[in-house]
VEXLOKOL-591167 format. One record per residue (C-alpha): x, z, y; residue in three letters. Coordinates in nm, 4 decimals, always signed. Example, Ala and Ser with C-alpha at 12.3 -4.5 7.8 and 13.67 -1.06 7.14 Angstrom:
{{+1.2300,+0.7800,-0.4500},'ALA'} {{+1.3670,+0.7140,-0.1060},'SER'} 
END
This chain:
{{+0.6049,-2.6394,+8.1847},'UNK'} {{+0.2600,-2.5664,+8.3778},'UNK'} {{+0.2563,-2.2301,+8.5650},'UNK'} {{-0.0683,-2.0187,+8.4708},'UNK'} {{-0.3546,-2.1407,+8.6840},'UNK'} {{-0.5351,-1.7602,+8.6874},'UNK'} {{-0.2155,-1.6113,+8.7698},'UNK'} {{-0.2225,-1.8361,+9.0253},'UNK'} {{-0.5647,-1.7668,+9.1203},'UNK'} {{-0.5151,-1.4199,+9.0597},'UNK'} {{-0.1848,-1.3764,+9.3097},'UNK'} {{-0.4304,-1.6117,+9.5922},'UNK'} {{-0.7090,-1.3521,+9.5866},'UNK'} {{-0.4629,-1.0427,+9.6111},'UNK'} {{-0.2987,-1.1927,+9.9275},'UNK'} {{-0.6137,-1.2602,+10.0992},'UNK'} {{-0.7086,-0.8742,+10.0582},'UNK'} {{-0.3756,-0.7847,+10.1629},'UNK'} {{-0.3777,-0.9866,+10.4746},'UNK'} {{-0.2486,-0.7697,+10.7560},'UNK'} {{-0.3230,-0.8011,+11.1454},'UNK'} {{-0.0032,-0.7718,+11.3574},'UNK'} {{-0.0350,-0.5169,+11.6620},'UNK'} {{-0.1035,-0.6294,+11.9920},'UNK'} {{+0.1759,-0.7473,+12.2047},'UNK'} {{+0.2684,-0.4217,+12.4416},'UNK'} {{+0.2266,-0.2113,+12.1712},'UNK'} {{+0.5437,+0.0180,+12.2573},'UNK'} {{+0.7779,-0.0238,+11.9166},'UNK'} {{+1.0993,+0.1189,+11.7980},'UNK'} {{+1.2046,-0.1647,+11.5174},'UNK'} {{+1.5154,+0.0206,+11.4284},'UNK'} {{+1.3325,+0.3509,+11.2993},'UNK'} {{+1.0432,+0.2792,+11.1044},'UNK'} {{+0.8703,+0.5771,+11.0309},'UNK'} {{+0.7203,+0.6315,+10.6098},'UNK'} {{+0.4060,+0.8369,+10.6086},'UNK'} {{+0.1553,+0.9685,+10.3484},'UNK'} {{-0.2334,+0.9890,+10.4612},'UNK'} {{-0.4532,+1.2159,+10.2690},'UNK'} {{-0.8182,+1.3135,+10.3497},'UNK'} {{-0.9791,+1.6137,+10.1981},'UNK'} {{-1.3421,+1.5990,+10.2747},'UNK'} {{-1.6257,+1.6463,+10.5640},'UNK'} {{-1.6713,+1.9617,+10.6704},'UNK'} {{-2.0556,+2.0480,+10.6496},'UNK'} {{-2.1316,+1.6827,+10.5560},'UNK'} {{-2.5129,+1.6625,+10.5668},'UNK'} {{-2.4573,+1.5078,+10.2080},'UNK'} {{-2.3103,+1.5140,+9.8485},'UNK'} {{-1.9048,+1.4676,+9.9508},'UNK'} {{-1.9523,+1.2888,+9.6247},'UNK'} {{-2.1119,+1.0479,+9.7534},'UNK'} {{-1.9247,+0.9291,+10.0396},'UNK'} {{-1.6492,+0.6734,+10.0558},'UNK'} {{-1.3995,+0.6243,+10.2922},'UNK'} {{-1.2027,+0.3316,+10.4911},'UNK'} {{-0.8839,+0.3620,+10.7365},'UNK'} {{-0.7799,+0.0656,+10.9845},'UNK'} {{-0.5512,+0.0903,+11.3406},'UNK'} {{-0.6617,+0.0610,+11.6575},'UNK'} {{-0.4953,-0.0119,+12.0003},'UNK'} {{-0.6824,+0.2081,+12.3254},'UNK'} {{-0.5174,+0.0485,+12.6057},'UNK'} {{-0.5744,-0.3303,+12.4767},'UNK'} {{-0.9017,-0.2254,+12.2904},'UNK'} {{-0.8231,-0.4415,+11.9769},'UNK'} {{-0.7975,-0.3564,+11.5938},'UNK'} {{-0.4977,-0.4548,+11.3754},'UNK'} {{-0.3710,-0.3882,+11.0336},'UNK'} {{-0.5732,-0.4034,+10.7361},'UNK'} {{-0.9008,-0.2556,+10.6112},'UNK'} {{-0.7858,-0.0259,+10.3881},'UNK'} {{-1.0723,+0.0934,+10.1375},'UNK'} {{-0.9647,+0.4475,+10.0172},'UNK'} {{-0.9626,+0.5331,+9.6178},'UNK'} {{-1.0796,+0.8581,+9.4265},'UNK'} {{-0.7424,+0.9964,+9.5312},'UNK'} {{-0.8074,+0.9653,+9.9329},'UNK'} {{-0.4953,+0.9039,+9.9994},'UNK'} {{-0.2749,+0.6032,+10.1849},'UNK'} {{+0.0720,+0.5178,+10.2421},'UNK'} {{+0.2098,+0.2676,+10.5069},'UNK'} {{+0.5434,+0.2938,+10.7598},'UNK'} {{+0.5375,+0.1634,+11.1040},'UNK'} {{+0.7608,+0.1399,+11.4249},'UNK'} {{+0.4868,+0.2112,+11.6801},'UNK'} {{+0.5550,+0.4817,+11.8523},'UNK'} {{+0.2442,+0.5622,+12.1956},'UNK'} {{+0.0199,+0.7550,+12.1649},'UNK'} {{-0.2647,+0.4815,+12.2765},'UNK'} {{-0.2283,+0.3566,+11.8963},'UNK'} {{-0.4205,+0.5197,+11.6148},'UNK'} {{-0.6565,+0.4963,+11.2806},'UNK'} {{-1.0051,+0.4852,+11.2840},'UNK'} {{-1.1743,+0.6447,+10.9618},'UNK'} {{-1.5200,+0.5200,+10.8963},'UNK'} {{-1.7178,+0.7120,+10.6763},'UNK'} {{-2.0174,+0.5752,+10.4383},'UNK'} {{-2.2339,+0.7621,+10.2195},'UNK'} {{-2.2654,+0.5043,+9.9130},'UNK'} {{-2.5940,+0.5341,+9.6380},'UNK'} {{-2.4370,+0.4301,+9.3135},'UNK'} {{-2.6828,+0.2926,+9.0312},'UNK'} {{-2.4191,+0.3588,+8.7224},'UNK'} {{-2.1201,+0.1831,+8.7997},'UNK'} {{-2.2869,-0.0492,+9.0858},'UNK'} {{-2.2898,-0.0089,+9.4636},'UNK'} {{-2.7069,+0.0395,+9.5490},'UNK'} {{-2.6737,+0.0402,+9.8910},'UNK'} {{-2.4591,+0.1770,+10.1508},'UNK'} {{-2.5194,+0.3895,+10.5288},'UNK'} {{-2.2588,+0.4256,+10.7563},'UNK'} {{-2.2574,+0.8608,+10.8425},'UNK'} {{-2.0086,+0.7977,+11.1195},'UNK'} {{-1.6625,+0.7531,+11.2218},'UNK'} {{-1.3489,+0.9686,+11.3355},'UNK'} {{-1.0069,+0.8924,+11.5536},'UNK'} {{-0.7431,+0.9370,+11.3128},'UNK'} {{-0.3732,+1.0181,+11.4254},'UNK'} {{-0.2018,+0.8922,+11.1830},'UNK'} {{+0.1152,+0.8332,+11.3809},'UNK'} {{+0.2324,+1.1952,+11.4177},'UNK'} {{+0.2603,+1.4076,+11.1269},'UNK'} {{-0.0693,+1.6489,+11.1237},'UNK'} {{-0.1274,+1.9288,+10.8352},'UNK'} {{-0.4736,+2.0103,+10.7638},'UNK'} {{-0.6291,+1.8892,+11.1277},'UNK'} {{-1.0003,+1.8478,+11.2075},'UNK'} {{-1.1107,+1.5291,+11.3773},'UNK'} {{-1.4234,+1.4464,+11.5220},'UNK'} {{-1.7154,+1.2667,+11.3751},'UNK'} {{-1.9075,+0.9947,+11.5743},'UNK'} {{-2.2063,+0.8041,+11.5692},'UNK'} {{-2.2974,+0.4432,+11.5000},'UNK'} {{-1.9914,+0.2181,+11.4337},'UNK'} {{-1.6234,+0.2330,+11.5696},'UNK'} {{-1.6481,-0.1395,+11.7061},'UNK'} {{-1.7991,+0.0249,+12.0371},'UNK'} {{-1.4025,+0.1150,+12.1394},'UNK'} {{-1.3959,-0.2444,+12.2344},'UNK'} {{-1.6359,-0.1872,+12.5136},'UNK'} {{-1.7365,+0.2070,+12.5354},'UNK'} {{-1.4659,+0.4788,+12.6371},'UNK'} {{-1.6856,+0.8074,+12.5348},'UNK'} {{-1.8516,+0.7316,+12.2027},'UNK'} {{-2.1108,+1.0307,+12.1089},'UNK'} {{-1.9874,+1.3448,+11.9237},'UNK'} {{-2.2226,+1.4306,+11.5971},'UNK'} {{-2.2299,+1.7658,+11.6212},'UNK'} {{-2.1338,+2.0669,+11.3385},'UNK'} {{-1.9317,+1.8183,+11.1301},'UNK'} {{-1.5711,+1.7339,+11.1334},'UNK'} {{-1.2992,+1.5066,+10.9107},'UNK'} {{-1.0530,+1.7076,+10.7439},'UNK'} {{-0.6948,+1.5454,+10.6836},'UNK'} {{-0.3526,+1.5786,+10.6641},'UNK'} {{-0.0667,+1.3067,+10.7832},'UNK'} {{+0.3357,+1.3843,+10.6476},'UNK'} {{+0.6021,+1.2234,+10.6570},'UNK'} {{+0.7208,+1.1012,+10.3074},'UNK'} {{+1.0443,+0.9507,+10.3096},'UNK'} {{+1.0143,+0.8350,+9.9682},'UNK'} {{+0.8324,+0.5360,+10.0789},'UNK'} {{+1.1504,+0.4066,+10.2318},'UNK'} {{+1.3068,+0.2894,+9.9063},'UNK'} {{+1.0533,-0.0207,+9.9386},'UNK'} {{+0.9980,-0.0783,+10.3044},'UNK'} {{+1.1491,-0.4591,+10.1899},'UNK'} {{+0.8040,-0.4778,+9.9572},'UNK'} {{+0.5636,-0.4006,+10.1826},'UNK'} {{+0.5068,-0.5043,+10.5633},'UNK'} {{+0.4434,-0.2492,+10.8468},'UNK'} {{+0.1408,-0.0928,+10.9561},'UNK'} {{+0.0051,-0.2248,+10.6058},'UNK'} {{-0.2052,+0.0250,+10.4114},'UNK'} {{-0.1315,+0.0875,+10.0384},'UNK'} {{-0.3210,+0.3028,+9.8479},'UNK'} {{-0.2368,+0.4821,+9.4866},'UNK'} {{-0.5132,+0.2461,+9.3253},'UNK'} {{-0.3611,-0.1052,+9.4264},'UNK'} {{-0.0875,-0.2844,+9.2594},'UNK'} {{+0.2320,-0.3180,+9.4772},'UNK'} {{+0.3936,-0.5489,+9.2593},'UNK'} {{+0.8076,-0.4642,+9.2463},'UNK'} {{+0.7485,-0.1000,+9.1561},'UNK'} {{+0.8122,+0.0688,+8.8574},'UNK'} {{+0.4619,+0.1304,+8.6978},'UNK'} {{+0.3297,-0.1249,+8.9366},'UNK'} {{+0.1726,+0.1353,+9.1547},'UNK'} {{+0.2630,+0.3767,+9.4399},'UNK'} {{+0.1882,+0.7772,+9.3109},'UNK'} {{-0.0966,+0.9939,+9.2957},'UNK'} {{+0.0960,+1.3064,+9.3247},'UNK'} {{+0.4062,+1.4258,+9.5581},'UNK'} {{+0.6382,+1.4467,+9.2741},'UNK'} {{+0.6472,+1.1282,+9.1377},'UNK'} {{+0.9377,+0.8875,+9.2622},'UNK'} {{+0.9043,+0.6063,+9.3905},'UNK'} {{+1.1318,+0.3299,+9.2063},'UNK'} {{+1.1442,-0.0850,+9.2327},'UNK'} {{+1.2053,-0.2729,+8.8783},'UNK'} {{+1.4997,-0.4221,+8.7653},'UNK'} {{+1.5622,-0.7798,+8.9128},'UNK'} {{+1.7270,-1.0824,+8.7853},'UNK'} {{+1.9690,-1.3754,+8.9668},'UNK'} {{+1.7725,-1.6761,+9.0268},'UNK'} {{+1.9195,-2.0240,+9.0754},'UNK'} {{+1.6870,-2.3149,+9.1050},'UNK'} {{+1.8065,-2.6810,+9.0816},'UNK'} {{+1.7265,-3.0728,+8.9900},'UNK'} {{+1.4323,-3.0991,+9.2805},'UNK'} {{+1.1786,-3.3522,+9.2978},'UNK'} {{+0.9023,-3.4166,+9.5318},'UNK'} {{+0.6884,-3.7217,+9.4675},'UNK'} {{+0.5491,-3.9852,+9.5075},'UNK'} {{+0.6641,-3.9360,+9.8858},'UNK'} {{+0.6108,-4.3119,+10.0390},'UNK'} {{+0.2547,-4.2552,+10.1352},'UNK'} {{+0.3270,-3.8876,+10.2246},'UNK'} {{+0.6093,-3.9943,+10.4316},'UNK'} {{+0.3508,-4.2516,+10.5881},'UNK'} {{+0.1100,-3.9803,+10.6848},'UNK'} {{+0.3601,-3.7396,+10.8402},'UNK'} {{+0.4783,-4.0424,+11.0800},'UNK'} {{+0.0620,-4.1339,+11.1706},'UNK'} {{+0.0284,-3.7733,+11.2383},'UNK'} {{+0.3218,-3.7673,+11.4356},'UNK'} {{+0.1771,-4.0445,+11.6625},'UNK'} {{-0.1491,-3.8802,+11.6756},'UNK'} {{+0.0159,-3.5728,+11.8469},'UNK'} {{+0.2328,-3.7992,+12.0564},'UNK'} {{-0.0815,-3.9497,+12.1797},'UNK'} {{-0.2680,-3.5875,+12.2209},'UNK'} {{+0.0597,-3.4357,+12.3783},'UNK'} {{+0.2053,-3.7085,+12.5996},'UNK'} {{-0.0820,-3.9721,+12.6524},'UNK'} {{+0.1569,-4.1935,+12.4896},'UNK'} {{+0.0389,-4.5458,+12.3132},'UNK'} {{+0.3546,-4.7451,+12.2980},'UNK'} {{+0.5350,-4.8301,+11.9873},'UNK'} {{+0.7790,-4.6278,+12.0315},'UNK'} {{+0.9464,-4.5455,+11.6588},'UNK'} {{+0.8874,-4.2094,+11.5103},'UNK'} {{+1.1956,-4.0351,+11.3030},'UNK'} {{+1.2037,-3.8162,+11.0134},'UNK'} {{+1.5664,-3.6147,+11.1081},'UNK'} {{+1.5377,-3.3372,+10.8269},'UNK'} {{+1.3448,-3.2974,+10.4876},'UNK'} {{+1.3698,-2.8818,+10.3937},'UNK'} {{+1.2081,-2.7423,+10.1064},'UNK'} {{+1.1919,-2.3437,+10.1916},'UNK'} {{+1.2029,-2.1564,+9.8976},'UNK'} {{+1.1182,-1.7315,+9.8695},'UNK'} {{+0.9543,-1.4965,+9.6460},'UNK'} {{+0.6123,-1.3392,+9.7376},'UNK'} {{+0.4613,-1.0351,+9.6154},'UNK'} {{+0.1304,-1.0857,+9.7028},'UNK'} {{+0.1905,-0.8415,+10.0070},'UNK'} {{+0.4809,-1.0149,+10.1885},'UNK'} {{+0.8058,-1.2324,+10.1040},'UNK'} {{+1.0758,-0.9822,+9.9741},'UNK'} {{+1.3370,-1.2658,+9.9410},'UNK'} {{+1.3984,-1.6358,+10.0818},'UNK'} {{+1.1386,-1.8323,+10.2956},'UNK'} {{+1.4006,-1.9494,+10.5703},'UNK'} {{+1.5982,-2.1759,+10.6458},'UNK'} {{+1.9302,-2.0099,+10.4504},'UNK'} {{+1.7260,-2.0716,+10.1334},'UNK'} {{+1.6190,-2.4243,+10.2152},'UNK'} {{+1.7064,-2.7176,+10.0160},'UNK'} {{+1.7721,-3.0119,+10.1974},'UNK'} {{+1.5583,-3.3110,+10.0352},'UNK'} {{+1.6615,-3.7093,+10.0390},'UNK'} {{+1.4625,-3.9944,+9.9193},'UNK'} {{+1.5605,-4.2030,+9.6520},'UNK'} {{+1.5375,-4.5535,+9.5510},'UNK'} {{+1.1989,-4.4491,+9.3022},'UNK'} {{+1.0520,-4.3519,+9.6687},'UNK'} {{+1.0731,-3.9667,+9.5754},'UNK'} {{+1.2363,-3.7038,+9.7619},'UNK'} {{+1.4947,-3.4938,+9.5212},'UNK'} {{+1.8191,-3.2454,+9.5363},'UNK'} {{+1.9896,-3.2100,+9.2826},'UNK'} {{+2.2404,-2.9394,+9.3684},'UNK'} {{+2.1918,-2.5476,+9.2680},'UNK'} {{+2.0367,-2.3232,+9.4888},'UNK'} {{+2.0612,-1.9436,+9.4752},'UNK'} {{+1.7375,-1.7504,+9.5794},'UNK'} {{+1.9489,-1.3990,+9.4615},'UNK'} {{+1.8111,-1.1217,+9.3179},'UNK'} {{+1.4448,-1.1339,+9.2128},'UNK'} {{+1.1719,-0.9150,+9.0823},'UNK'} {{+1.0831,-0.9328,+8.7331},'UNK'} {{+0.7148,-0.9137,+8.7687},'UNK'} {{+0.4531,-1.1572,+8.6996},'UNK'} {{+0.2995,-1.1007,+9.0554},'UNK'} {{+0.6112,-1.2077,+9.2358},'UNK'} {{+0.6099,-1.5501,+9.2748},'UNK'} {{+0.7896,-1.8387,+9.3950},'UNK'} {{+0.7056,-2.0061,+9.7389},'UNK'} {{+0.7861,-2.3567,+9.7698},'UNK'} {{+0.7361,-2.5074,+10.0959},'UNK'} {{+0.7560,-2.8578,+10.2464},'UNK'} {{+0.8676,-2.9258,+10.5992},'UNK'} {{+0.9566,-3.1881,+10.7878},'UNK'} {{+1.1736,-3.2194,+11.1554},'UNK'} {{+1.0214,-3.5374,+11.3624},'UNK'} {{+1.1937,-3.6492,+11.6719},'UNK'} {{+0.9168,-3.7755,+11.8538},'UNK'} {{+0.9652,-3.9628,+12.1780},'UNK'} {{+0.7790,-3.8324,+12.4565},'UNK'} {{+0.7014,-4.1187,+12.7633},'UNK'} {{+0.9360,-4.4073,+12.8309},'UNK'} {{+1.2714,-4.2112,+12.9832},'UNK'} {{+1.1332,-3.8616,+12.9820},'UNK'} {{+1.3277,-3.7556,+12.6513},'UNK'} {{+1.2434,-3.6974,+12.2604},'UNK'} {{+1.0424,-3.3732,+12.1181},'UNK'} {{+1.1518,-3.1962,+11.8283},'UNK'} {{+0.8685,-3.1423,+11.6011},'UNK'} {{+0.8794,-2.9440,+11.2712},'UNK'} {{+0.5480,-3.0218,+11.0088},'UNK'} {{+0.4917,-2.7944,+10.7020},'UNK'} {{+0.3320,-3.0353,+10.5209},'UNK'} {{+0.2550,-2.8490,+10.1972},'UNK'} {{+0.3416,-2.5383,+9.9552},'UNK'} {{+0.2729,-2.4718,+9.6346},'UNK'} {{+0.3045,-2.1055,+9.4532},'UNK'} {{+0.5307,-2.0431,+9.0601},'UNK'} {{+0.4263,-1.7377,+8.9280},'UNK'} {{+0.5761,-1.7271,+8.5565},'UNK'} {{+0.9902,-1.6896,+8.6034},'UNK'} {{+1.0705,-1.8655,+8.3234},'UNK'} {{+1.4179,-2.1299,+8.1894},'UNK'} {{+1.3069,-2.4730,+8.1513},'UNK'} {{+1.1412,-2.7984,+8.3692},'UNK'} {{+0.8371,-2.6665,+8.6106},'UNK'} {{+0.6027,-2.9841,+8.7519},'UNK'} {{+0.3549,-2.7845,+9.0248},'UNK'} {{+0.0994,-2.9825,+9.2413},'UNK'} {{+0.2374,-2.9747,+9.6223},'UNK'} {{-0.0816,-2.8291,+9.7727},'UNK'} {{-0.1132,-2.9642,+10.1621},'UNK'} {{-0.1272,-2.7324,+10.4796},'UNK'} {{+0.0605,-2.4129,+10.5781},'UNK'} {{-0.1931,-2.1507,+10.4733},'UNK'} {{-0.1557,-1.9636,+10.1719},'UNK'} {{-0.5259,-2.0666,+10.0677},'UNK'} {{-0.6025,-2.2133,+9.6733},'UNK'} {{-0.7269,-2.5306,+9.7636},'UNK'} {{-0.6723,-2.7940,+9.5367},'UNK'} {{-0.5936,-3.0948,+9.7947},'UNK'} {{-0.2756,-3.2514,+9.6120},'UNK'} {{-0.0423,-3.4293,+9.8195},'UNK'} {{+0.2338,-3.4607,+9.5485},'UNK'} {{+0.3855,-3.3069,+9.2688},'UNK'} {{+0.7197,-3.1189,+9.2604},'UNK'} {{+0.9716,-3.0663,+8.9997},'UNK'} {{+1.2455,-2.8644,+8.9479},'UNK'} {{+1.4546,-2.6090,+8.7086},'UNK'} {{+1.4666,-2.2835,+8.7186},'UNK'} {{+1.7555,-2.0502,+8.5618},'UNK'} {{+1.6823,-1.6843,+8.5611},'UNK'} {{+2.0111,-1.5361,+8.4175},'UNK'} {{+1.8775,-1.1875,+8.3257},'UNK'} {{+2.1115,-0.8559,+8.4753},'UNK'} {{+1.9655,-0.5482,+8.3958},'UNK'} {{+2.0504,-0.3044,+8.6910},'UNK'} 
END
């Protein structure tokens, strides 16, 4: 069984818009009390134009370190956002920018940047004015006192909305979500439009996977060990002969929802791979990922990595080095054989460089909760 390819394609591109920059370090944090909040803007007080014609975006921003982090969040017709976070200064906030957009039916004619505003999104706020500013936010990095456009001001509202907490595990912090994106592992597939909606994740299902196969792995396994030498050399100046060892073959195995992994990817869910006498790699014991989400946008990360023991100059030691040497994505949770090509690097990118093919059976056994 093949997995969809525009599934495929189609879980890629919503990752890569949902990519998320992590806060500077020294950004003061409280990790054990996250804090769920619900953005909504109203409109611009005495906007010199149409309010229908302007568009807003929301990202976070970091005074004392002057850097931006987070996501560009691109508000819908509702204007409003959704995230949680743990930051809890003062010197970390949202920046609002504001465009005025000229629409030719249903396509974007051009676009003009009206201004931007500090938004305190941190701190619950009902109904507050902010500021408008000229020219583009990216002069925090290097300006302390941006100009003030007079007569006009951002009107908002920031509450706390403790709803969001029943899926914290489905989306990461500081990570924007608005009404008109899919959050895959919700009811309905999307967060609410309105206050009195709840908020509820699907039903999920116990997933064992078993029988793995990774191959052919003899010229794979050849490449890992020249790229081991290769950082030997880089890292040590060393050009002896000294032998290279593969210690551990993992396969990391967790379930993605295009936004973060909300189950497996470490090394409790890793299977531990051998190579056979056909030169393949393969377990062939059962693994249990646990409960999953029944939703075509969750899908299965498979991961190959490698532990090296890699000897550093004559008599100073060996270096543990661990390799991820390629992943590959199963979006259709389905019974049966799966054969997926092993894409090569780290990065969750859709680029078709094959470095071998894996194979394996799933068993969903279906529990309705």
């Amino acid at each position: 069984m093949q997995t969809d390819l525009s599934l495929i394609k189609g879980w890629g591109r919503a990752c890569a818009s949902h990519e998320t920059i992590p806060p500077p370090a020294g950004v003061i944090q409280d990790l054990s009390k996250p804090q769920p909040f619900l953005v909504q803007i109203y409109d611009v007080e005495n906007s010199p134009v149409p309010q229908t014609s302007l568009r807003f975006s929301l990202t976070f921003f970091h005074r004392r370190s002057r850097t931006f982090f987070g996501r560009t969040f691109v508000f819908g017709s509702e204007k409003m956002a959704y995230f949680y976070s743990h930051i809890k200064e003062d010197e970390a906030y949202g920046i609002i920018e504001i465009i005025q957009v000229e629409m030719a039916g249903d396509v974007v004619k051009r676009k003009d940047l009206l201004g931007w505003s500090i938004f305190y999104c941190l701190q619950p706020k009902d109904n507050t004015k902010a500021q408008i500013y000229k020219g583009s936010p990216r002069v925090l990095s290097h300006i302390a006192n941006p100009t003030i456009i007079p007569g006009i001001a951002l009107t908002y509202s920031v509450r706390i909305f403790e709803e969001l907490r029943n899926v914290f595990d489905l989306l990461p912090p500081n990570t924007i979500c608005g009404p008109h994106e899919e959050l895959p592992g919700i009811e309905g597939r999307f967060l609410p439009n309105t206050l009195t909606k709840p908020i509820r994740k699907v039903d999920t299902i116990p997933l064992y996977l078993q029988n793995f196969q990774i191959g052919p792995a003899t010229e794979l396994e050849r490449k890992i060990i020249e790229f081991g030498q290769a950082w030997r050399l880089e890292n040590f100046g060393a050009e002896d002969a000294a032998r290279i060892t593969v210690q551990e073959r993992r396969l990391l195995i967790g379930v993605h929802n295009s936004w973060s992994f909300v189950g497996g990817s470490s090394h409790a869910t890793a299977v531990l791979l051998r190579p056979n006498a056909e030169g393949n790699l393969f377990a062939s014991g059962i693994t249990n990922l646990g409960d999953a989400f029944r939703d075509e946008m969750c899908a299965i990360i498979f991961e190959l990595e490698y532990s090296l023991d890699v000897p550093k100059r004559r008599g100073d030691g060996v270096e543990k080095l661990r390799v991820t040497v390629g992943w590959c994505p199963y979006i259709c949770m389905r019974e049966g054989d799966v054969n997926l090509p092993l894409i090569t690097g780290p990065e969750i990118l859709l680029e078709e460089r094959c470095c071998g093919n894996l194979n394996y059976r799933p068993t969903c056994r279906y529990m309705w909760r």
